[in-house]
N, C-alpha and C positions, 0 to 999 in steps of 0.2 A: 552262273550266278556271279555277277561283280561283286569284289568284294569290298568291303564298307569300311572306314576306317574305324579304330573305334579306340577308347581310351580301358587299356586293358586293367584298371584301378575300378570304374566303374561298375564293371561284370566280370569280376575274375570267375576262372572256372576252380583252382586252384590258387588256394593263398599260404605261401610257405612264412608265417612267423616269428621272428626271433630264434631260426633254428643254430642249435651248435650240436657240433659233435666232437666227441675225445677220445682218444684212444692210447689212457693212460696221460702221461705228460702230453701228447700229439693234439692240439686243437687243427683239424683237417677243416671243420667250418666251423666261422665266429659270427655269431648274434647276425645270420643272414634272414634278411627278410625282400620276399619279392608275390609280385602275383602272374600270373597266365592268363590273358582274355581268354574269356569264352569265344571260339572262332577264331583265334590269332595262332600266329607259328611264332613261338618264342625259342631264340636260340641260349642257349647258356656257354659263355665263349670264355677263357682266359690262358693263362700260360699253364705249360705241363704243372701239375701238383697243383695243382691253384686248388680242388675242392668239388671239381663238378660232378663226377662218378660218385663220391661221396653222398653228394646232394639226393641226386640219381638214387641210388641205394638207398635211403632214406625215406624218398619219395614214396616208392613202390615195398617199401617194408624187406628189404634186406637186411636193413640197420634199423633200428631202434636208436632214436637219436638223445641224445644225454638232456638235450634242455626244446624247448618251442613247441610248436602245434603246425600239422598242415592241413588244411580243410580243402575236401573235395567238395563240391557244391553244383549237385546235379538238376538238371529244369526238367519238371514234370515227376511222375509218379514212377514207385517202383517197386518191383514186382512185391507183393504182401507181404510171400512168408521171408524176403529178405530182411523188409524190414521189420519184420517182427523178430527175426533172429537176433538181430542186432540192436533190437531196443532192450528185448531180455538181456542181454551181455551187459548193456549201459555203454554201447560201444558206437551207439548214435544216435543223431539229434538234430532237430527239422527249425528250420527258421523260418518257414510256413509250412503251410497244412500240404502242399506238393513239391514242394523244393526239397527232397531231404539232404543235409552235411554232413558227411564223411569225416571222424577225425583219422588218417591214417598213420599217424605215429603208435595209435591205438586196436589197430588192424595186422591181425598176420597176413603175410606176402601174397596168400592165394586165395584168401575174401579181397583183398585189394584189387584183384585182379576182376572175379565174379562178382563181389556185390558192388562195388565202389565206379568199376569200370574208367582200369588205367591198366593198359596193356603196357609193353615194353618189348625194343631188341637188344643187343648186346653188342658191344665193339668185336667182340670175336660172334661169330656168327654157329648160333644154336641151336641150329637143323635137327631134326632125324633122318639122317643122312640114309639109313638105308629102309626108309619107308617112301613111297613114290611121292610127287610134288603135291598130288592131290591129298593123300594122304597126311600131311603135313599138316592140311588147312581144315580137315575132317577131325583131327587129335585137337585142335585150338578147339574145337565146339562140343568136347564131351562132357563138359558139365551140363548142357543143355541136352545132350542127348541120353545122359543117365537119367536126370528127372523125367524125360520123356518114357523112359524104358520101364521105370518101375524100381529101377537099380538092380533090374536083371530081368523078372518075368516077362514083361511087357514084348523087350526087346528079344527074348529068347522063342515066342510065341510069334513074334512078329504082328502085334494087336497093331490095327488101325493108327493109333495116336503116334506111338513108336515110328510108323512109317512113313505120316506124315511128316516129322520133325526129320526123319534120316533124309526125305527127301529135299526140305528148306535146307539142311546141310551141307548137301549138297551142291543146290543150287548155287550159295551163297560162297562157295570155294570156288565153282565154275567161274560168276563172275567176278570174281578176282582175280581170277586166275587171269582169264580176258583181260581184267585195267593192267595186269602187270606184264602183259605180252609171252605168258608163259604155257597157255594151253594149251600150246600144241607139244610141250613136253608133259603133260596133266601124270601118263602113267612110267616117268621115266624117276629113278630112284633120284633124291634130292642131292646126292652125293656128285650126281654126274653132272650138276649144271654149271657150266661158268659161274665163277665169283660174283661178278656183275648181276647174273640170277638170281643167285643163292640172296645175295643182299635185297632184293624184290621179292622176293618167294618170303622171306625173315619179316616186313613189311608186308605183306598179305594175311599173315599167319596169325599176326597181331593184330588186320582190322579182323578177321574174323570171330574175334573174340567180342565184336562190337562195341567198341571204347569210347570214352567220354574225353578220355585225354591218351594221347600217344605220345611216348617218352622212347624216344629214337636216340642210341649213345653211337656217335661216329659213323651215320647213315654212309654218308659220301669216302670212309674209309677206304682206301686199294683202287677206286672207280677212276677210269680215265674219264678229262672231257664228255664224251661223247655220254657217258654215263651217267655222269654228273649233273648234264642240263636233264635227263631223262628223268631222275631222281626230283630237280627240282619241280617238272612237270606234273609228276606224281603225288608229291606235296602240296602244291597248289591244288591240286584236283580235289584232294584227301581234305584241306581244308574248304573250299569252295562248296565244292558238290555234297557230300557229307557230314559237315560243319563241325567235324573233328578236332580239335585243340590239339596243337602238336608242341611239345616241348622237346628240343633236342640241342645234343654237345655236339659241338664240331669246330672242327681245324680249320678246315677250308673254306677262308674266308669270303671264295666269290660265291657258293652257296650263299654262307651266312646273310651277306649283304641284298644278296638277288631275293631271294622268300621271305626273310624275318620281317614281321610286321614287331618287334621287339625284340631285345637284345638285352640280355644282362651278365655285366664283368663281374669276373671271379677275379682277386688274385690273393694266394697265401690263405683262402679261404674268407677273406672278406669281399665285401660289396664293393667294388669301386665304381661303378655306372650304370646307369638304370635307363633306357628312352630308347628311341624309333635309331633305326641304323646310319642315320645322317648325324644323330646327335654323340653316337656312342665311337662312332669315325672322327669326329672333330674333340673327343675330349682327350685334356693332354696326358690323364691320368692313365689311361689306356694306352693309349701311344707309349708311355712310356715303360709301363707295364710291359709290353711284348717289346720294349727296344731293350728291356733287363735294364732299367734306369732308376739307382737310386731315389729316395724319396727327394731330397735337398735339387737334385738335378731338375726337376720336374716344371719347375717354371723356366728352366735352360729351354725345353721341351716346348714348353707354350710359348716360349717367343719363337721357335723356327716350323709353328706348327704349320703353317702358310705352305713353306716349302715342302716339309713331308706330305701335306694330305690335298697336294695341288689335284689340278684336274688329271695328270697321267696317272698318280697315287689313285685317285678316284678310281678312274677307269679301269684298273687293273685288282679294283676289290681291296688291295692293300688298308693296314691299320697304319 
């Protein structure tokens, strides 16, 4: 499936707010406000400390953020008693009669995950390392397979319904396991895979949860080249094929530049750039951000921006 350009303002899937966070005297994010296409890979890029783990945690309900709103905003219907759980709370609320919005600053971390549907991985990588690879992507789908069980008889009995869902569970691990080149390790402990695995298997684990938005922190972390282009393979696929909304941090800007259909700068916690990877490469404000360049110096910056962000600059992904 080609993919389409699109104006990620038009149909965000996520719209983070006026969010800030404190912690204590510490403002870590100031009155940031951005959105997510629906269908788009958004990267959230800036310099160490800028904010974006922060954001991150926010996102997915680690934090509880001190000021803003973020709304998840899913297409189509969803399952009843979800939404029925969450309209008794006052914890959700429909801006048409099958769209329903998420507010997740109002959400704890693990209906964020189940009803709202926003998986996540982590910079350090949070396997169960001594459950086999299969098993890893079997544990992502036990909320679906406890409702199937009864929340015990069903699955202790082994009733039809139970084994139909253990068997979708299944399936649904094999083929990912498949997109991420790892089934021919399916019953080898997740402990023993290369790094390079382990960070694919940490991405499998998370579609399996079946997400509306994927929030990847330093995907390309530790990965050589060769891994690298493999990862961004997988993201394009993940977005393409599946029409998965990916938001993720990361360092490594030829990633960044190669899959972001959007791009948004952190630094100190505020917003300094917002637009498509051509526009966020030519601004001086960025540039100068990652050159650690005063604010005063910044038009020093915009008059030699020619020279820094020539076509070898280009070509080499550089800010």
């Amino acid at each position: 499936m080609l993919k389409q350009t699109r104006n990620w303002s038009a149909d965000p899937v996520l719209s983070v707010e006026h969010l800030t966070m404190r912690f204590g005297g510490l403002v870590a994010v100031d009155d940031l406000s951005f959105n997510v296409g629906r269908g788009d890979i958004t990267a959230l890029i800036g310099p160490n400390g800028a904010g974006k783990t922060t954001v991150f945690n926010c996102v997915t309900g680690f934090y509880k953020p001190t000021e803003g709103r973020i709304a998840l905003r899913r297409e189509g219907a969803v399952e009843d008693e979800k939404i029925a759980e969450l309209t008794r709370s006052g914890r959700q609320y429909s801006d048409g009669e099958t769209s329903p919005v998420f507010l997740l600053e109002r959400m704890t971390d693990f209906r964020i995950t189940e009803v709202a549907g926003v998986a996540r991985t982590f910079q350090n990588i949070r396997l169960f390392g001594g459950m086999t690879v299969l098993e890893n992507l079997l544990v992502a789908q036990h909320n679906k397979l406890m409702r199937a069980s009864g929340y015990s008889v069903a699955g202790l009995l082994g009733l039809p319904g139970y084994r139909r869902a253990a068997a979708a569970a299944k399936e649904t691990a094999v083929e990912w396991l498949r997109r991420v080149d790892l089934l021919d390790r399916a019953d080898d402990p997740a402990a023993d895979l290369p790094y390079g695995a382990q960070r694919r298997l940490e991405i499998a684990r998370a579609l399996c949860t079946n997400p509306v938005l994927l929030c990847l922190d330093e995907p390309a972390a530790g990965l050589n080249p060769r891994e690298s282009a493999e990862l961004n393979t997988l993201l394009k696929y993940i977005r393409d094929e599946h029409g998965v909304s990916v938001l993720l941090i990361e360092h490594d800007m030829g990633v960044v530049m190669e899959i972001s259909d959007h791009i948004v700068v952190l630094d100190y916690g505020k917003k300094i750039s917002d637009g498509t990877a051509a526009e966020v490469r030519s601004d001086p404000k960025v540039i100068a951000a990652y050159l650690g360049v005063d604010d005063e110096e910044v038009e020093e910056v915009e008059r030699d921006l020619d020279v820094k962000t020539g076509p070898k600059a280009a070509e080499g992904g550089a800010l």
